[in-house]
N, C-alpha and C positions, 0 to 999 in steps of 0.2 A: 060851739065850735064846728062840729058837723055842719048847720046854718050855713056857715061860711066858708066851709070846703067844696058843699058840693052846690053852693052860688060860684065859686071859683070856676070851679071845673066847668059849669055851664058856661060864665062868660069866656073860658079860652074852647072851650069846644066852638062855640060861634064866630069865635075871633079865627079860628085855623080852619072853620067854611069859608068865613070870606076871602082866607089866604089864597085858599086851595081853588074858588072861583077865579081867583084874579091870574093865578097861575097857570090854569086852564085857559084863560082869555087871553093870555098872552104866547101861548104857546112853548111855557117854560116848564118842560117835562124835569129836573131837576126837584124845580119846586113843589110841582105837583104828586113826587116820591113824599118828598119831604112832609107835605104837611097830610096826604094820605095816612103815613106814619105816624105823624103826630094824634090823628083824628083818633087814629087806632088804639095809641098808646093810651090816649083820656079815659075812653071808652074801660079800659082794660084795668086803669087805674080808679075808674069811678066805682066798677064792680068788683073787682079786692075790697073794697070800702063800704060795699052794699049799696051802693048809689047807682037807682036805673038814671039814665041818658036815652033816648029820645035818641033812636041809628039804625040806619039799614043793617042787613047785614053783608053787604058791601064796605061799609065803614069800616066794620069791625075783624074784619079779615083782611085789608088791605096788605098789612105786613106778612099777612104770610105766606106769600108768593114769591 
């Protein structure tokens, strides 16, 4: 089960860079809140869980500003 959570958590952490790329590209600061905080969140939720992730530590602070 771990296996498969922290395969999860990699596929939506990648999935919410490309969000956050496109968000950026388009100039949709909204968005770019949005999945900053998501990134944050994963990040935060991987390591409650023991699961390193592969982040700046820009990622990982995002939210708390």
């Amino acid at each position: 089960m771990t296996a498969m959570f922290d395969q999860e958590l990699r596929e939506q952490l990648a999935r919410a860079r490309k969000e956050l790329a496109a968000a950026r590209a388009e100039g949709d600061a909204d968005g770019v809140q949005a999945y900053e905080g998501r990134i944050a969140g994963l990040i935060r939720l991987a390591a409650q869980h023991g699961i390193t992730l592969p982040h700046s530590a820009d990622e990982e602070e995002q939210n708390l500003h």
